[in-house]
C-alpha positions as CSV (number, residue, x, y, z in Angstrom):
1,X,-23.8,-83.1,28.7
2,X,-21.1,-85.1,27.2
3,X,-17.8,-86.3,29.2
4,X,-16.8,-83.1,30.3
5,X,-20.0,-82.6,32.6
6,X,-18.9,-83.3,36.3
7,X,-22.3,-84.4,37.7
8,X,-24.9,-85.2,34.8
9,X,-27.7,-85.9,37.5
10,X,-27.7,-82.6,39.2
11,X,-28.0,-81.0,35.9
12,X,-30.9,-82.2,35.1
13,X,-32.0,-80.2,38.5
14,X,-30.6,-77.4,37.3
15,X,-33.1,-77.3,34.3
16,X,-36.1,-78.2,36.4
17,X,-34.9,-75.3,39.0
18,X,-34.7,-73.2,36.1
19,X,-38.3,-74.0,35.0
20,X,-39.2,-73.2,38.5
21,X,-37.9,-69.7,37.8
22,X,-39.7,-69.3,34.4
23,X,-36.8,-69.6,32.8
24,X,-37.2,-71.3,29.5
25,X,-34.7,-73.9,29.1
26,X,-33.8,-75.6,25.3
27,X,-32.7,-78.7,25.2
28,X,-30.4,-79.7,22.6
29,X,-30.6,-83.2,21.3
30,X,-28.0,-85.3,20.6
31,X,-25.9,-82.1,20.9
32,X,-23.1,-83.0,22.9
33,X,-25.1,-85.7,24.9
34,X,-27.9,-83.4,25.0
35,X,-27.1,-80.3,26.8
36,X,-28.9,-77.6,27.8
37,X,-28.9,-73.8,27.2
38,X,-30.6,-70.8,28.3
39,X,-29.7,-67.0,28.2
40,X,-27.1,-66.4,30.7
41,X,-27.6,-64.6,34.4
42,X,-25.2,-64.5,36.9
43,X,-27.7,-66.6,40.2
44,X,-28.0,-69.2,37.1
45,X,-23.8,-69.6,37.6
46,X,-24.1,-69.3,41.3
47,X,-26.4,-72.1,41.5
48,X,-24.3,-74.2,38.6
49,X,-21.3,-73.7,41.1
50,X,-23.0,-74.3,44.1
51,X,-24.4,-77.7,42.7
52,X,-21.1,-79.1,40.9
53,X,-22.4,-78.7,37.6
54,X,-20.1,-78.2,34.6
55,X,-21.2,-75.6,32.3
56,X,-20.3,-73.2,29.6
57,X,-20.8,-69.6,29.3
58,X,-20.7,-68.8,25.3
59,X,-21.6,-65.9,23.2
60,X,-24.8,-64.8,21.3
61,X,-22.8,-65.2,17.9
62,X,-22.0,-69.0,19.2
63,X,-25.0,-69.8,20.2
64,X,-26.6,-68.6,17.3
65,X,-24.2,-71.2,15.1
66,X,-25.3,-73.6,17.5
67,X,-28.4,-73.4,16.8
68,X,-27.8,-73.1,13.2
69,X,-26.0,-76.4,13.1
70,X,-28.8,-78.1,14.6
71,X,-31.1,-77.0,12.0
72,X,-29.3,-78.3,9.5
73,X,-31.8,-81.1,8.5
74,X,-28.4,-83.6,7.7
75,X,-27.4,-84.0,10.9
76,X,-29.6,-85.9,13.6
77,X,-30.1,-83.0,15.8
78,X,-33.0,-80.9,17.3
79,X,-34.0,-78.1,19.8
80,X,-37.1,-79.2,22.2
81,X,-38.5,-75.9,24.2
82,X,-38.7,-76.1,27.8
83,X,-41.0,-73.8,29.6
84,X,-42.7,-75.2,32.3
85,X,-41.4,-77.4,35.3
86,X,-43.8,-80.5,35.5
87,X,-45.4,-81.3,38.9
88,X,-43.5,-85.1,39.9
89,X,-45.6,-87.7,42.2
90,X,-44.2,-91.0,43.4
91,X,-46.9,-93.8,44.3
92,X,-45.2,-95.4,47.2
93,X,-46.5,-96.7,50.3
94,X,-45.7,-93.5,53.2
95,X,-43.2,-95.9,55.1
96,X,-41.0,-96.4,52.5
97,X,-37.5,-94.6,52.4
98,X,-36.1,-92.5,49.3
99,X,-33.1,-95.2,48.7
100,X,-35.8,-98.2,48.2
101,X,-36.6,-97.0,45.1
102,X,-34.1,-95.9,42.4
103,X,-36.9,-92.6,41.1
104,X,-36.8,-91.8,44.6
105,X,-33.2,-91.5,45.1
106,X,-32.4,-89.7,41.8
107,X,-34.7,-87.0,42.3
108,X,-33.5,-86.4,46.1
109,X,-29.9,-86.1,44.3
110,X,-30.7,-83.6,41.2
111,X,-32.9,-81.6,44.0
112,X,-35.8,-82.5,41.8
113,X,-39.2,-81.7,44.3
114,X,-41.8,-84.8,44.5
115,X,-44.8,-85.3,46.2
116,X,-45.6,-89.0,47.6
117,X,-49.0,-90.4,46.5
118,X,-50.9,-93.6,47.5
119,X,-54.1,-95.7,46.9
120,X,-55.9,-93.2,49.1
121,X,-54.8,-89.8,47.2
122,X,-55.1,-91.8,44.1
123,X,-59.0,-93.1,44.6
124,X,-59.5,-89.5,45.9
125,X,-58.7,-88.4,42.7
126,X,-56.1,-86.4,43.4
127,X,-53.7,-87.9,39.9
128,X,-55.0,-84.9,37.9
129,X,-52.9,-82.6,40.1
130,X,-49.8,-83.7,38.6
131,X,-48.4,-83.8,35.0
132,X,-45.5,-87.0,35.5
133,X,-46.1,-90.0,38.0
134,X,-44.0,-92.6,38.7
135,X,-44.8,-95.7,40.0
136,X,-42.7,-97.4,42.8
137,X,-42.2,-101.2,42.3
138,X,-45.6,-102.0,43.9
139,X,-47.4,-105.2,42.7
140,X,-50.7,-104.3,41.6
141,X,-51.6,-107.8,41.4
142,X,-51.5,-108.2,45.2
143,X,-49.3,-111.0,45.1
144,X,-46.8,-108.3,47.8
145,X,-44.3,-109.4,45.2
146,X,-44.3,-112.7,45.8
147,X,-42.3,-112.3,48.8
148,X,-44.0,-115.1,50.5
149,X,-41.9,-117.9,50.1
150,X,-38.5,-116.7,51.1
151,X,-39.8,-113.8,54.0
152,X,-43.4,-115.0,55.1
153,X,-42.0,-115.3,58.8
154,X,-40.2,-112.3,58.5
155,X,-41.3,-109.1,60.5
156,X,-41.1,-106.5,57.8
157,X,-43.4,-108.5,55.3
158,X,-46.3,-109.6,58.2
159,X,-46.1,-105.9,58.5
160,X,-46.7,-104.9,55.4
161,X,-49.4,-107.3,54.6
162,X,-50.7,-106.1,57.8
163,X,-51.2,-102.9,56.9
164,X,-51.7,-103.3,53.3
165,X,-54.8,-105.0,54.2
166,X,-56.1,-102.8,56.6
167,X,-56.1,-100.2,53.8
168,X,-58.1,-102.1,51.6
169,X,-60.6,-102.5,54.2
170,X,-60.8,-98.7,55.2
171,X,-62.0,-97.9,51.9
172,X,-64.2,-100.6,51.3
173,X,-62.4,-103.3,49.2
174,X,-62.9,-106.6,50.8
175,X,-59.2,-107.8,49.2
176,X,-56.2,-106.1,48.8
177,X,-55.9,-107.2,44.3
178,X,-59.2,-105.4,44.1
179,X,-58.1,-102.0,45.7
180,X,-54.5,-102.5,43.8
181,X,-57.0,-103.1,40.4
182,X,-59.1,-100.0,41.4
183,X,-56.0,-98.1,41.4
184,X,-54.1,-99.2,38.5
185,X,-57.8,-98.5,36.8
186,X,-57.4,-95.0,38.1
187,X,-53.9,-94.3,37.0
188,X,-55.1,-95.8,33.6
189,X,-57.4,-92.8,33.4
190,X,-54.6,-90.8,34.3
191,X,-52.8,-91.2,31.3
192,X,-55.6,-91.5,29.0
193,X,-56.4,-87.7,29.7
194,X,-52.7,-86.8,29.2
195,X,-50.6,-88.0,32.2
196,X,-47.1,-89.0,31.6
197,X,-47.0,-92.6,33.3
198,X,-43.4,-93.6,34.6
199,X,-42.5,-97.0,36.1
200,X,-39.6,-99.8,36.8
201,X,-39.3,-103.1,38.2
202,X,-41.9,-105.2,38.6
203,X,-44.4,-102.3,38.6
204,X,-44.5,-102.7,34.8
205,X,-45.3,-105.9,34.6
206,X,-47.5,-106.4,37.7
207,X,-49.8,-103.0,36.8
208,X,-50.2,-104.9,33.2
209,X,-51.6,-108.2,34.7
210,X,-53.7,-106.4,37.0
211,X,-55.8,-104.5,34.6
212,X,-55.5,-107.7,31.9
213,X,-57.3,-109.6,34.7
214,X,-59.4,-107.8,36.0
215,X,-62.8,-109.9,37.2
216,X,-60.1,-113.0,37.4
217,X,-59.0,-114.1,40.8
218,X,-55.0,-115.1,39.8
219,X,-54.0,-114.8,44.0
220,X,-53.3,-118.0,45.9
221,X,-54.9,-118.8,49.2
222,X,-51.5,-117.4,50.8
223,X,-52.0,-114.2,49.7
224,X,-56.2,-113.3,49.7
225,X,-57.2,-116.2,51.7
226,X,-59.4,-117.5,48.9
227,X,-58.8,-120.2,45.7
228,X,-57.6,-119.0,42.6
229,X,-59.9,-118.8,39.6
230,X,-59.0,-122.5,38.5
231,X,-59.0,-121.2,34.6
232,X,-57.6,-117.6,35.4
233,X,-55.1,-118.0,32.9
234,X,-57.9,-118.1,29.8
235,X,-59.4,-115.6,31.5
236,X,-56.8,-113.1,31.1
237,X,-57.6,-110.3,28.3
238,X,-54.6,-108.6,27.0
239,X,-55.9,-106.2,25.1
240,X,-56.4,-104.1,28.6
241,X,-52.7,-104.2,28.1
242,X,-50.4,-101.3,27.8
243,X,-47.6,-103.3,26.7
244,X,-47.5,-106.9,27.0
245,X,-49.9,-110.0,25.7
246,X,-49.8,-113.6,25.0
247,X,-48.2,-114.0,28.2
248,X,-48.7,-116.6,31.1
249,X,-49.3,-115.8,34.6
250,X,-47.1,-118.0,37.7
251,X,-50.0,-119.4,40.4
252,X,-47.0,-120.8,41.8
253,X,-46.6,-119.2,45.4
254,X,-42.8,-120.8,45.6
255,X,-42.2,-119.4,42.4
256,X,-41.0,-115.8,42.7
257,X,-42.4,-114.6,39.4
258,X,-45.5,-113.7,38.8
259,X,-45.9,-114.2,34.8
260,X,-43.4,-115.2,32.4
261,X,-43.2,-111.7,31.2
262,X,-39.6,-111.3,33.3
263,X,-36.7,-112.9,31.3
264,X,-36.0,-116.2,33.0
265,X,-33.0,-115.5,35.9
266,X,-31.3,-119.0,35.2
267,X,-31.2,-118.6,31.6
268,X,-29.9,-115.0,31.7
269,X,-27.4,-115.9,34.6
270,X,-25.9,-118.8,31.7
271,X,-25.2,-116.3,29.6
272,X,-24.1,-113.0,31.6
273,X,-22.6,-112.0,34.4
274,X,-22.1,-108.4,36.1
275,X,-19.0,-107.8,33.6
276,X,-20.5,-108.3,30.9
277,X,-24.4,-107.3,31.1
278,X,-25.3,-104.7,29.1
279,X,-28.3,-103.1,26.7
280,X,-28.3,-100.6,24.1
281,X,-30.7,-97.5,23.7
282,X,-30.9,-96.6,20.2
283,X,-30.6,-93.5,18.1
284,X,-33.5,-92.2,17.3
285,X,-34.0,-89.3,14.7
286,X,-34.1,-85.9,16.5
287,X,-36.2,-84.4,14.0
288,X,-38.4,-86.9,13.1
289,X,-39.1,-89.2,16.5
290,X,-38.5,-86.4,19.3
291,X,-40.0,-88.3,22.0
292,X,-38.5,-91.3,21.9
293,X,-35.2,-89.1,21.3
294,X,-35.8,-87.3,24.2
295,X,-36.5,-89.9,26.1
296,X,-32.9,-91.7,25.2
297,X,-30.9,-88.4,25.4
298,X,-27.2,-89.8,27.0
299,X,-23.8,-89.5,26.7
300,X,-23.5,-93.3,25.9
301,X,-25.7,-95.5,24.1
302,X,-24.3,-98.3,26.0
303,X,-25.8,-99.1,29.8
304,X,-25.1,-101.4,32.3
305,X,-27.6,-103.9,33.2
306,X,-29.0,-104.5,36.2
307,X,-31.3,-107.0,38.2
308,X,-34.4,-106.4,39.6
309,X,-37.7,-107.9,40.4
310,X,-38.3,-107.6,36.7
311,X,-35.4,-107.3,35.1
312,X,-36.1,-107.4,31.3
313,X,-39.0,-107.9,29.1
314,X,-38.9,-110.9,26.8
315,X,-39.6,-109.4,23.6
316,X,-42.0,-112.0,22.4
317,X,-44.6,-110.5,24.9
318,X,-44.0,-107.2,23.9
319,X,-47.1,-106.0,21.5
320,X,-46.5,-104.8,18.1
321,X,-47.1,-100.9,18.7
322,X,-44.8,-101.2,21.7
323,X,-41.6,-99.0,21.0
324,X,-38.6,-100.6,22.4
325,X,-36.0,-98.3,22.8
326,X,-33.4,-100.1,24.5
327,X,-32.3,-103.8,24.3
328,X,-30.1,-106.6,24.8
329,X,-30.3,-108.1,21.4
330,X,-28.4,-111.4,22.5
331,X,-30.9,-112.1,25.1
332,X,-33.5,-111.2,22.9
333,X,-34.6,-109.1,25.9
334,X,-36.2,-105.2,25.9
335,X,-35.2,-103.0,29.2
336,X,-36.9,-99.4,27.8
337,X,-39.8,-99.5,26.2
338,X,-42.6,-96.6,25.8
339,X,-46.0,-95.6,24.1
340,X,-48.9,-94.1,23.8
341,X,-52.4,-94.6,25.5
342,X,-55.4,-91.8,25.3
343,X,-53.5,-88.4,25.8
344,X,-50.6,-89.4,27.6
345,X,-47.9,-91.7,27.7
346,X,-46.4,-94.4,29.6
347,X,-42.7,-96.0,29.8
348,X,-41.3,-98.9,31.3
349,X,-37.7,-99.5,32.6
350,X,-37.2,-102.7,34.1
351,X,-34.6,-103.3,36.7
352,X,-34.3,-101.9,40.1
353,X,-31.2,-99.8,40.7
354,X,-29.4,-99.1,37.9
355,X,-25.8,-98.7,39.8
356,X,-26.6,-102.1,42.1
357,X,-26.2,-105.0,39.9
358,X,-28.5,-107.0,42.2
359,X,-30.2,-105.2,44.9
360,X,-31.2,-107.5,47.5
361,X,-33.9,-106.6,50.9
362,X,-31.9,-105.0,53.3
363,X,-28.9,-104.0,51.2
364,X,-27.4,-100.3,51.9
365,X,-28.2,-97.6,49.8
366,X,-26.9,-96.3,46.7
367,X,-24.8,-93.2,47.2
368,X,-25.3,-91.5,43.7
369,X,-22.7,-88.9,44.3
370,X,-20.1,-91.8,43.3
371,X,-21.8,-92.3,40.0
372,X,-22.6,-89.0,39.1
373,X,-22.4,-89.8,35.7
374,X,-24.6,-92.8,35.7
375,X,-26.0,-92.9,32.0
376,X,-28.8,-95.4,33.6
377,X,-30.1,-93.1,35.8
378,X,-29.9,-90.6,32.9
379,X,-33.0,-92.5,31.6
380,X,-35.5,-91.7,34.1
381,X,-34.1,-88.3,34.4
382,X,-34.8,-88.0,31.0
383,X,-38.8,-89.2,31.5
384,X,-38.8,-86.6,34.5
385,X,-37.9,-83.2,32.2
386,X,-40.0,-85.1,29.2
387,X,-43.3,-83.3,30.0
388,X,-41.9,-80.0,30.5
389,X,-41.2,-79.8,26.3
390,X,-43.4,-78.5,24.2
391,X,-45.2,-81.7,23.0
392,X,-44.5,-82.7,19.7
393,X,-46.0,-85.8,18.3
394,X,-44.4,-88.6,16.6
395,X,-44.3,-88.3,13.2
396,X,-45.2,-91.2,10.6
């Protein structure tokens, strides 16, 4: 999983096929990028072929010093067990098509299965099906993204709220903030009894606010019809946060923002451009932080930026317990952040298409097999395979 590999996204399908077939897969941090090994078979090189996957076909005696190397407890290495394939969903509204949403579109490419879930599977209970769920860049706070200002006459978006409504009202919420909060509140209990919680864009931010204010009405008339709670903003209780706190929500309805949690556009537009935005992930220890390790397994430590609805948390809103695992220092700005909550765990990747600098409505699709090697899109393969290790718990 270094340079060498031809197509590091449809290798990551190759170990998640492999799981399928009871295969047990170990994954090799920081080995080589962090490849993957498992005892050789003959369909396992058919399939690698078939796929355009680069691989290696080595001895027992050289796996074995493999394996030896990485125990060595100098260098920053470690094997993680891989033994069962974890069930995917994607909340996303039905309509929706696979290249609106960068999760989507990598797991169509690696030929990772998913199921599509919504508010109704989700207040069904149906979450407890699945071990991993990503969330699609909804906005929980039923604000429809703030949208309004620039495409309220538009088709697409009377649509949406169209419909969107209607939902709310089939299953008994007179608003459509109050079904998105019963929701978010649902997927909350997900992770608490073990769920591995995966989002990007403004998902991460909006499914914050919404449980921070719950009871608070923070929508304009131009979005539930109603006034807003006129002291919403004291209202707001961040310690229903996963991640964020002491921020400040935007009532504006021009304003397409809908807290000051997002790194301001003008400011970060002064100071980058598409040439020369990038973050970091760091280097975690193997051995002693495997998850966050895991999580930041790549070939590069060094990864594009990339707009988005969110496109970067401003590290002053981040809590304390938060680990940030990949920033832009200069813009004192966090892009990958992850922890803990009840059982599971959640992490957040802001940005919307990590090979589409700035995705805008109605822009064509991203063809991945042109950026096979995209070490952004590495990172949420990276959450996808995370629950199929053996879990191992940071150690302090």
């Amino acid at each position: 999983m270094d340079l060498t590999q031809k197509d590091h996204l449809k290798s990551y399908g190759i170990a998640y096929w492999l799981l399928q077939q009871e295969v047990e897969v170990s994954w090799l941090l920081n080995y080589k990028g962090g490849s993957f090994m498992c005892n050789y078979h003959e369909d396992i090189e058919k399939e690698c072929k078939l796929r355009g996957v680069s691989y290696q076909i080595i001895a027992d005696a050289q796996a074995t010093s493999i394996l030896s190397e990485i125990a060595d407890p100098e260098v920053n290495m470690d094997v993680i067990k891989m033994e069962k394939a974890p069930k995917v969903a994607v909340y996303s509204p039905p309509e929706m098509l696979p290249w609106d949403d960068a999760v989507t579109l990598v797991l169509k490419y690696a030929q990772i299965p998913y199921d599509i879930v919504y508010d109704e599977e989700v207040l069904s209970e149906k979450l407890p099906l699945y071990d991993w769920l990503h969330l699609h860049h909804e906005d929980f706070t039923g604000q429809y993204g703030k949208f309004w200002a620039n495409y309220q006459n538009q088709a697409w978006y009377i649509e949406q709220k169209r419909q969107t409504e209607q939902l709310a009202k089939k299953l008994g919420y007179s608003k459509v903030s109050l079904l998105k909060l019963a929701v978010a509140k649902k997927i909350r209990d997900f992770v608490m009894g073990g769920g591995f919680l995966f989002a990007m864009c403004s998902a991460c931010d909006s499914y914050d606010i919404a449980l921070a204010a719950e009871g608070v009405d923070i929508c304009q008339p131009q979005f539930d019809y109603d006034p807003i709670d006129p002291n919403a903003q004291k209202k707001i209780d961040f310690s229903k946060c996963f991640a964020f706190k002491d921020f400040t929500i935007t009532t504006n309805p021009y304003e397409y923002e809908i807290s000051n949690i997002d790194v301001d556009p003008n400011k970060r537009q002064s100071l980058v451009d598409e040439n020369n935005d990038y973050f970091s992930i760091f280097d975690f220890s193997a051995k002693w932080d495997p998850i966050p390790s895991m999580l930041c397994q790549n070939h590069t430590q060094v990864i594009k930026g990339f707009y988005g609805q969110t496109t970067a948390f401003d590290e002053s809103f981040v809590k304390s317990g938060v680990l940030i695992m990949g920033e832009n220092k200069t813009l004192h700005e966090a892009r990958y952040i992850h922890g803990e909550y009840g059982k599971g765990t959640w992490t957040f990747y802001g940005g919307h298409d990590p090979e589409d600098y700035r995705h805008l409505v109605g822009d064509p699709q991203t063809d991945l097999s042109l950026t096979p090697n995209s070490p952004g899109y590495r990172l949420i393969l990276n959450n996808i395979l995370f629950p199929a290790a053996k879990k191992k718990k940071r150690k302090t």
